[in-house]
PLY file of the C-alpha trace (Angstrom):
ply
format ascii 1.0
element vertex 449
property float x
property float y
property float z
element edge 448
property int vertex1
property int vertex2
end_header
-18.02 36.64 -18.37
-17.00 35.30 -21.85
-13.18 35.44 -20.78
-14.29 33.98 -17.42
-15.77 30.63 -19.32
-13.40 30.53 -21.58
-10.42 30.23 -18.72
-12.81 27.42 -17.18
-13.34 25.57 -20.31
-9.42 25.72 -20.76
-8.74 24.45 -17.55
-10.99 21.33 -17.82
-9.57 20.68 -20.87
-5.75 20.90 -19.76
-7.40 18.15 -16.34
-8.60 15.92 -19.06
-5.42 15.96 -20.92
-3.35 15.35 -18.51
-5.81 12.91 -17.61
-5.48 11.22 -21.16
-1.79 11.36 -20.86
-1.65 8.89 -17.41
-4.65 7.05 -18.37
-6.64 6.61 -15.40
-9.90 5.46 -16.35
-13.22 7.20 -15.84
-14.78 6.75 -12.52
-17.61 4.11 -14.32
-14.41 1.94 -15.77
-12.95 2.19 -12.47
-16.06 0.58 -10.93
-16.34 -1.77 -13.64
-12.95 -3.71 -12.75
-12.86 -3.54 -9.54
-16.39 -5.73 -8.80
-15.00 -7.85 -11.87
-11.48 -8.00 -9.82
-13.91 -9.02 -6.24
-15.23 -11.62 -8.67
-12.49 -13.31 -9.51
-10.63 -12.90 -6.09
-13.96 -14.83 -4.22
-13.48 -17.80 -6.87
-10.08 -17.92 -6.87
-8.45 -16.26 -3.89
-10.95 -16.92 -1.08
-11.13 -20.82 -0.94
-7.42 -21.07 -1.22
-6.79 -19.35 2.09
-9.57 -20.48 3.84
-8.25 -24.14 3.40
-4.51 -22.96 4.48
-6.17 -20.92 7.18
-8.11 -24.25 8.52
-11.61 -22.39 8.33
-15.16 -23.29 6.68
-16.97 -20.41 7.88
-16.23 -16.40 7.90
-18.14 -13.83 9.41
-17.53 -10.50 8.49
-20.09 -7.93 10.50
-19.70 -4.32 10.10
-21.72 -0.98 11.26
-22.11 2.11 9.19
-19.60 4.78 10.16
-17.19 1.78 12.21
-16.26 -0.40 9.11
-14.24 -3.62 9.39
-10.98 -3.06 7.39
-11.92 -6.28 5.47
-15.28 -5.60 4.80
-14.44 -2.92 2.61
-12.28 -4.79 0.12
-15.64 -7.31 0.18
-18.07 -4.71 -0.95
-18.92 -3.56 -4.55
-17.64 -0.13 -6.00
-20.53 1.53 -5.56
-20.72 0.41 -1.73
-18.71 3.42 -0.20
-19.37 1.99 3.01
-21.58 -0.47 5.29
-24.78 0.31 5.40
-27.16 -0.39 8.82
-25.60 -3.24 9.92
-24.02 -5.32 7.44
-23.47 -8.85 7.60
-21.62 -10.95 5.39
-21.56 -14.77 5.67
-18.62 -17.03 3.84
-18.83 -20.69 4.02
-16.54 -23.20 2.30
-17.90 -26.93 2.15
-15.37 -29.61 2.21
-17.21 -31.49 -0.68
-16.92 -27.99 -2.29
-13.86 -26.04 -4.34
-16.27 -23.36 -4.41
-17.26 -20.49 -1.42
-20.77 -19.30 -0.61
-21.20 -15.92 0.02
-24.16 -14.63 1.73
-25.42 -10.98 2.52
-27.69 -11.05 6.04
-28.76 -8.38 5.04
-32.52 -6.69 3.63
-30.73 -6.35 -0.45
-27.99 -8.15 -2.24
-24.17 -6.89 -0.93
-23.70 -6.40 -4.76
-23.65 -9.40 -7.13
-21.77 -11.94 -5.13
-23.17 -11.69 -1.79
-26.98 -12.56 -2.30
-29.34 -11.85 0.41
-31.08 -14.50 2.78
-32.72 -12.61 5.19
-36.14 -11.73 4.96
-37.54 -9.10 7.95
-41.09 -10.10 7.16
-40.34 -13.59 7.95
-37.67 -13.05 10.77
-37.16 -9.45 12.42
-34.39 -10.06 13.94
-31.10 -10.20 12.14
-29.08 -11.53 14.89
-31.92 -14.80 14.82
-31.50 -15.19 11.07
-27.63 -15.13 10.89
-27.64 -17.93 13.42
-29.95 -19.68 11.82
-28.15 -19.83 8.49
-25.14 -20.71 10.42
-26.84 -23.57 12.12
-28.04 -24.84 8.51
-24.61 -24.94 7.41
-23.17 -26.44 10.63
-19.35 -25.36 10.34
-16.34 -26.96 12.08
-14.75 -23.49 12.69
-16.08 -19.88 12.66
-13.58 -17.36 11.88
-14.30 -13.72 13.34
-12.15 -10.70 12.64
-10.33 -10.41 16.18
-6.32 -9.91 15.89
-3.98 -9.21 18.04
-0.63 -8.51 15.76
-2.68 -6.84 12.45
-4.94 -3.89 12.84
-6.49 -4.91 9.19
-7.58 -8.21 10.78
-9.04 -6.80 13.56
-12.11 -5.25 12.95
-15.02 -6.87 14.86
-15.74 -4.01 17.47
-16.50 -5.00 21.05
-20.67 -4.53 20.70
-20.77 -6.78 17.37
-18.89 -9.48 19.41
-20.69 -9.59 22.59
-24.13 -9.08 20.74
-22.87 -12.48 18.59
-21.64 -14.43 21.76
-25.54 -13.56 23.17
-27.05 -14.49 19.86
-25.29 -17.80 19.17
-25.74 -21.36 21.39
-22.86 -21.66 24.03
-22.40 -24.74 22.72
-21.12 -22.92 19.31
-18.64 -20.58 21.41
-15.82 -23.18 21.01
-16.21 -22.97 17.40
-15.01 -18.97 17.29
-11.63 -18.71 16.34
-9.47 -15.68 15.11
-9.33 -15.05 11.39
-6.38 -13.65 11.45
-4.59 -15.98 9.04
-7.36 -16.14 6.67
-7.79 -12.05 6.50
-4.49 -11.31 5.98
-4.31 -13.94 3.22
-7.47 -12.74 1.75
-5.44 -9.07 2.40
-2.07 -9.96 0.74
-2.80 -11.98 -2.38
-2.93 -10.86 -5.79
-4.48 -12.19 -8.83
-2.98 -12.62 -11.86
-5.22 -9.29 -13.13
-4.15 -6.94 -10.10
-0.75 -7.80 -10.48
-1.09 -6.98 -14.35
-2.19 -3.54 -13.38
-0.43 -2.80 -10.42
2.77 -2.36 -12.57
0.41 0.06 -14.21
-0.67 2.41 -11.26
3.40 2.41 -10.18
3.95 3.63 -13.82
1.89 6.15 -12.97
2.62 7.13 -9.66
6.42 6.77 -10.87
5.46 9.67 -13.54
3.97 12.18 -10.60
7.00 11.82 -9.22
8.84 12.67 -11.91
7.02 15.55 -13.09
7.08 17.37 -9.87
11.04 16.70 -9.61
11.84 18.36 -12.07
11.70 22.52 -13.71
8.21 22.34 -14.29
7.32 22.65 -10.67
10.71 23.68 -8.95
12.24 26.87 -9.64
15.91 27.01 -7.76
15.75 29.46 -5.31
12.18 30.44 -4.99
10.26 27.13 -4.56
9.67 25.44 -1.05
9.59 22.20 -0.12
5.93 22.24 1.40
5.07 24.01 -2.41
6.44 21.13 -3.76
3.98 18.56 -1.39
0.84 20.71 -2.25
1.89 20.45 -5.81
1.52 16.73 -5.32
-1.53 16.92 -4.00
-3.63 18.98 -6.12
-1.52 16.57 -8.76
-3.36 13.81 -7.58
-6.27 14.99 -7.04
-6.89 16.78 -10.80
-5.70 13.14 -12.10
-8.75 11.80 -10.46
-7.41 9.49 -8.50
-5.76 9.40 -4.56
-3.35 9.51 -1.72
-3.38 7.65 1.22
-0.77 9.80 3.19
0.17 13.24 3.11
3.69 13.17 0.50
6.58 14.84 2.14
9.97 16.06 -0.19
13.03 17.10 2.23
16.38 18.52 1.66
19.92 16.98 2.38
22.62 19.20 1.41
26.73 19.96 2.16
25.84 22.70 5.02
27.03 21.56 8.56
23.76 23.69 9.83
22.12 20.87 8.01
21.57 17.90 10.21
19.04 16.05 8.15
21.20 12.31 9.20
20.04 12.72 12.28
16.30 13.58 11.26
13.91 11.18 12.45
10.81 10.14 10.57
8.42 12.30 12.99
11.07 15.66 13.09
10.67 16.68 9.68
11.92 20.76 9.10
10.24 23.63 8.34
9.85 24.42 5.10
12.92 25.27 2.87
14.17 26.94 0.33
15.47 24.68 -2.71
18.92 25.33 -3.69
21.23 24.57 -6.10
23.10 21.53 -5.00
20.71 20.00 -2.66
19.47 16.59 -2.86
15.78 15.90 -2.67
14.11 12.88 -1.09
10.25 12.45 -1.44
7.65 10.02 -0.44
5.07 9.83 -1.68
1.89 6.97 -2.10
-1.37 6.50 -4.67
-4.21 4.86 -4.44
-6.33 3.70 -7.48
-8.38 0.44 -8.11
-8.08 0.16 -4.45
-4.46 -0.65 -4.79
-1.62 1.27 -3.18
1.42 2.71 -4.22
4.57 3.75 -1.38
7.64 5.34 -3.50
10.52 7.30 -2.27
12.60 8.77 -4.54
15.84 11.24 -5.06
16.70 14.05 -7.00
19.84 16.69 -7.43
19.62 20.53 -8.19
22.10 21.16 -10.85
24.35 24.11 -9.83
25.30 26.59 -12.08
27.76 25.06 -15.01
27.04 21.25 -13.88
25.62 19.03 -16.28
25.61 15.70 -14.10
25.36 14.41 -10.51
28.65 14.46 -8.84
30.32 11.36 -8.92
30.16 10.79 -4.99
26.23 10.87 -5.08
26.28 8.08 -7.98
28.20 5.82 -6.10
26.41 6.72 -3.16
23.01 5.57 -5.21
24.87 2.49 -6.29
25.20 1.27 -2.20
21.67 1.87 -1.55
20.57 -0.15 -4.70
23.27 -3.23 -3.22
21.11 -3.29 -0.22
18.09 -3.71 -1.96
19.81 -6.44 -3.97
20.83 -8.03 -0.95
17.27 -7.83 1.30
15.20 -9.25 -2.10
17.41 -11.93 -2.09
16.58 -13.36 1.52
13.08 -13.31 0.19
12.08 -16.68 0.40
8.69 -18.42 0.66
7.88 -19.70 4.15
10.50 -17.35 5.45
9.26 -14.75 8.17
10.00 -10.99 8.31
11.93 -11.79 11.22
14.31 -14.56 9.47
14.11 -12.46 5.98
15.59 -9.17 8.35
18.29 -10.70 9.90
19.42 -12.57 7.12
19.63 -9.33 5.14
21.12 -7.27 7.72
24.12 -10.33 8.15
24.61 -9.71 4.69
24.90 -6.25 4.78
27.12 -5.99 7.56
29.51 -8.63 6.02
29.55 -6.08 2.90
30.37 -3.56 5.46
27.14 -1.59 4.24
25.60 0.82 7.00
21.52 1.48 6.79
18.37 0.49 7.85
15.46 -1.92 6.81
11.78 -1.21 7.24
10.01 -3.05 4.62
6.14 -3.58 4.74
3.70 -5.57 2.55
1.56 -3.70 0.18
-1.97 -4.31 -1.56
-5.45 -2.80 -0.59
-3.77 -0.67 2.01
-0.59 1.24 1.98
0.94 -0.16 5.03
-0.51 -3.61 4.24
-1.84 -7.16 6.12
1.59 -9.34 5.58
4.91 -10.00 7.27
6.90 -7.07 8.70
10.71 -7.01 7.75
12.23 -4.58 9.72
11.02 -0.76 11.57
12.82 2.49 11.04
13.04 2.63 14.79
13.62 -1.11 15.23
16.10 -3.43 13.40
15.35 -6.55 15.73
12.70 -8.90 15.90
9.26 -7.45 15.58
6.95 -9.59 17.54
3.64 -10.55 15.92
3.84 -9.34 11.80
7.32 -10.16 11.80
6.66 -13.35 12.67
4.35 -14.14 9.88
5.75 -16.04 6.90
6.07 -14.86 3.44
3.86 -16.20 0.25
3.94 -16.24 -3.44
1.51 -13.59 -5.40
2.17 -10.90 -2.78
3.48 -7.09 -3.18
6.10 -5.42 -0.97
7.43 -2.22 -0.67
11.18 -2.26 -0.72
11.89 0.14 1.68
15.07 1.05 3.50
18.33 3.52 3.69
21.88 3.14 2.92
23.80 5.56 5.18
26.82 6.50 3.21
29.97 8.91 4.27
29.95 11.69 2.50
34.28 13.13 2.26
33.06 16.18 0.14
30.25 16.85 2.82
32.20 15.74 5.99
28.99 14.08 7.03
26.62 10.84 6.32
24.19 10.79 3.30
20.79 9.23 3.42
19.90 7.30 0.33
16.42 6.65 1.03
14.72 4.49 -1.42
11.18 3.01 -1.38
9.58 1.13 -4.78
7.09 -1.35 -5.23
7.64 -5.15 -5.78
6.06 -8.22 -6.18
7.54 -11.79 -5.17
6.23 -14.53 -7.36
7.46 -17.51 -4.85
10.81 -17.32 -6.39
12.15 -13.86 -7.00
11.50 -10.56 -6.02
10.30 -8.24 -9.41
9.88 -4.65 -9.48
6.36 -3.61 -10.28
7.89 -1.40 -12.61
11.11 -0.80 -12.08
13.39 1.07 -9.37
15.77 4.20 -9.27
19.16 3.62 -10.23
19.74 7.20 -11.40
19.37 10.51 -9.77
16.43 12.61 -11.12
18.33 15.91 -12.23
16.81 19.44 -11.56
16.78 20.70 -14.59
16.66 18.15 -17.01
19.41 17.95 -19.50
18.46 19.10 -22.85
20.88 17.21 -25.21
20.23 19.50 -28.06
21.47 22.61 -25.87
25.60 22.65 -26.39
28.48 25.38 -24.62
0 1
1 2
2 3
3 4
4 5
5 6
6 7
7 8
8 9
9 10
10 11
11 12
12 13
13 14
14 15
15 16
16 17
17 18
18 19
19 20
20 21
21 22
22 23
23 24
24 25
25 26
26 27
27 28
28 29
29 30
30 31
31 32
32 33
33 34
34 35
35 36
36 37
37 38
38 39
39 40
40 41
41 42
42 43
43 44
44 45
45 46
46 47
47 48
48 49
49 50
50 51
51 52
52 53
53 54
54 55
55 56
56 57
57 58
58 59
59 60
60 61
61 62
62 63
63 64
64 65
65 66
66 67
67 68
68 69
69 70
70 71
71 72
72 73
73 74
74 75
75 76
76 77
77 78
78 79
79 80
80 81
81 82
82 83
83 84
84 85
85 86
86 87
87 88
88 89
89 90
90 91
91 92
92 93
93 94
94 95
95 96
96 97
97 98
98 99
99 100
100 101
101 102
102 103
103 104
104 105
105 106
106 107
107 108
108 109
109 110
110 111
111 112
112 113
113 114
114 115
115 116
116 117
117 118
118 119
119 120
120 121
121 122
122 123
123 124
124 125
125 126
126 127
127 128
128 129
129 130
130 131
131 132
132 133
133 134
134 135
135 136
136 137
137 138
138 139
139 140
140 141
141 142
142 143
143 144
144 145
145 146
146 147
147 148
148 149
149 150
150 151
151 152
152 153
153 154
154 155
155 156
156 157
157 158
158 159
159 160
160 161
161 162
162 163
163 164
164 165
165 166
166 167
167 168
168 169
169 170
170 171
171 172
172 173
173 174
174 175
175 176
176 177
177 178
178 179
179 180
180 181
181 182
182 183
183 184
184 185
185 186
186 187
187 188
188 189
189 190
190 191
191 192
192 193
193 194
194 195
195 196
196 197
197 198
198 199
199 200
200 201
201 202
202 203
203 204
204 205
205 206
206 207
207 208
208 209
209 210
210 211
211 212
212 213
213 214
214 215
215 216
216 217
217 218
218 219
219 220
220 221
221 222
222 223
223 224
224 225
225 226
226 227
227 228
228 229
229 230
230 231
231 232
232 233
233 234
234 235
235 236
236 237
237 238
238 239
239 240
240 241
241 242
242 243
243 244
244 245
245 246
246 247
247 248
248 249
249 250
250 251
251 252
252 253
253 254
254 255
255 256
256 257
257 258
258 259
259 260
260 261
261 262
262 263
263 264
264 265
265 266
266 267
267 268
268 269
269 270
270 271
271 272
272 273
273 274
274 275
275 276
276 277
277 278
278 279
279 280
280 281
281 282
282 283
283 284
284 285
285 286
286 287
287 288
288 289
289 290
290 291
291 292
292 293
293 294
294 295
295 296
296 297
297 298
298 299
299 300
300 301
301 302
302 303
303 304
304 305
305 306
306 307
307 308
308 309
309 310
310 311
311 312
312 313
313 314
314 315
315 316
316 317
317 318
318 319
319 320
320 321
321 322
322 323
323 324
324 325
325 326
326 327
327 328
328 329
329 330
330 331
331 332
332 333
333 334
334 335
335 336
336 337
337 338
338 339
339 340
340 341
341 342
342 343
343 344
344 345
345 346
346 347
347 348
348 349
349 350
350 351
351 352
352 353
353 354
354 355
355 356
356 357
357 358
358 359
359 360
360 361
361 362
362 363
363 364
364 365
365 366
366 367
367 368
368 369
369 370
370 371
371 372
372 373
373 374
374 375
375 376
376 377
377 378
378 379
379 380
380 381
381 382
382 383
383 384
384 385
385 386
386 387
387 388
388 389
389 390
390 391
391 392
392 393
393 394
394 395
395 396
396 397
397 398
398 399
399 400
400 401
401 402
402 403
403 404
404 405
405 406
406 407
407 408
408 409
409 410
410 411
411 412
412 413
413 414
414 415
415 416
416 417
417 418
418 419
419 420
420 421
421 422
422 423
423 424
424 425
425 426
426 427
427 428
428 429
429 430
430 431
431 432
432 433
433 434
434 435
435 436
436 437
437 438
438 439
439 440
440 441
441 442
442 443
443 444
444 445
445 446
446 447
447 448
């Protein structure tokens, strides 16, 4: 029993170490910045795109157990979820720089959204949320109905005929989509996300690089799937969490390998690492509610090699030109559409072969934003392609460079995925990207021949 607690005390302390080591703060800190972050994102944020989305007034009406997409980036910490029905009210005054945020709801929705219905009084909740709105008498009602972003469209069907029954026909005009006001509300970062958001791709940039590398892979024995649940429990013993299950594939010089013509939903079974393989991961975080997407590559030294091979650096060096040349189409006002074929014009002219499929970033993985570009389409993408890009918003950069390989006799993948923010002007790297290959093992430069 002794050796038993002693083995259990060990553990937790090696957790909390490596805890220490990647800082992630305790859940309680966690909580702590996040309602401070909703704070300053309803002062600052929320009556900037309501006035550039054209709307005074914002319902956001949830259920327990079916919640809005938005309404959960509106609720305190220690809100997991809606609760009954939940009903939140946001209405911007002309006269007024400022929003007011109301809970219809028996308790305050946290600090900010203070409650103004009383059941004693009015037992109805439907009644009382159209009588507030009546009070305030908006021009335009904004309700969560979308037909291009998933994250914007999160009224279900009973919520919105139960409001069309509640509220005067003579108000029905008034209901427009809030599509342009959610996915603002979605994409923009303050000036303290974006401080730590370099922060959580730090660390998700260190995951990575600890389980590429000896500690976890042993040439010849380890799998690729060990690898993945290595990630996970990873993750997990760090306290914080993944949005998508990580993968970590193989491209190597065998003609049995056909990994260039792999597509995204024909992944192999699990395999062997070798010496000589490359190693492509993906791999995503969540902490703060912010998201991380990375992909990233790494080479298994063979025996006697203390480098990557020289074709696999200049390989790398293509698939970092295409990033150069899609973060330079970014430009304000642009769409994903425009910002896609400009990039791929470029590319072609530079006689580079690959593949854009870029996607905003934020409070989900695969965020609320413009669209630039699918793995399985490299036209026009109708509806979040077609929506324009704006200052204080995160990207991943995601794409491939599909390179020729002489010493394989076959095309290379350089897949590369990292997180970026465009300021308005310029795309920056939320902490910077790969430019060398991760080498399996590392090189020790005190160990000589």
């Amino acid at each position: 029993m002794k050796i038993l607690l002693t083995l259990v005390l060990a553990l937790i302390m090696s957790i909390s170490l490596q805890a220490q080591d990647f800082a992630v703060l305790s859940q309680k800190k966690q909580s702590e910045v996040i309602d401070q972050w909703l704070g300053e994102r309803l002062e600052t944020v929320l009556p900037k795109v309501m006035d550039r989305a054209g709307i005074d007034m914002w319902l956001v009406i949830s259920r327990e157990y079916n919640e809005d997409p938005i309404i959960k980036t509106l609720l305190p910490s220690t809100w997991l979820a809606a609760r009954r029905r939940t009903m939140l009210l946001i209405f911007k005054p002309k006269s007024s720089n400022e929003v007011e945020t109301i809970a219809v709801a028996r308790y305050n929705v946290g600090e900010h959204f203070k409650k103004a219905w009383d059941p004693g009084e009015q037992p109805d909740q439907w009644k009382r949320l159209v009588e507030l709105i009546a009070e305030r008498n908006p021009n335009k009602i904004g309700i969560n109905t979308s037909e291009d972003f998933g994250h914007a469209d999160g009224l279900n069907h009973t919520e919105y005929e139960l409001l069309l029954e509640y509220l005067p026909k003579s108000d029905h005009k008034k209901l427009v989509s809030a599509e342009d006001l959610a996915v603002g509300w979605l994409e923009t970062r303050t000036t303290s996300e974006l401080a730590t958001y370099r922060h959580i791709q730090s660390i998700a940039h260190d995951i990575i690089q600890e389980g590429l590398s000896e500690q976890v892979i042993t040439p010849g024995v380890t799998k690729t799937t060990d690898v993945v649940w290595w990630y996970r429990d990873r993750i997990k013993d760090l306290g914080i969490e993944t949005w998508f299950h990580p993968t970590v594939d193989i491209q190597r010089v065998s003609n049995e390998s056909k990994e260039h013509l792999r597509t995204f939903d024909n992944n192999p079974d699990p395999e062997v690492i070798l010496p000589g393989d490359v190693l492509h991961m993906d791999f995503g975080i969540t902490y703060l509610r912010l998201n991380t997407d990375t992909q990233e590559l790494a080479y298994v030294l063979k025996p006697g090699e203390k480098e990557v091979p020289q074709y696999l650096v200049d390989a790398l060096v293509v698939g970092n030109r295409l990033q150069d040349i899609l973060s330079t189409n970014f430009k304000t006002g642009r769409t994903g559409n425009e910002i896609l074929k400009e990039a791929r014009t470029q590319m072609k002219s530079e006689d580079i072969k690959g593949t854009i499929y870029t996607h905003p970033m934020g409070y989900h993985g695969h965020a609320a934003g413009p669209t630039i570009g699918m793995w399985d389409n490299q036209g026009d993408v109708p509806g979040s392609g077609d929506y324009p890009l704006y200052p204080n918003t995160v990207y991943a950069i995601e794409l491939n460079a599909e390179v020729y390989l002489e010493e394989w006799q076959k095309p290379f993948r350089v897949m590369l995925e990292e997180g970026a923010y465009f300021d308005g002007e310029k795309v920056i790297y939320l902490n910077g990207r790969q430019k060398e290959f991760l080498t399996i093992p590392r090189q020790k430069s005190y160990l000589k021949d």
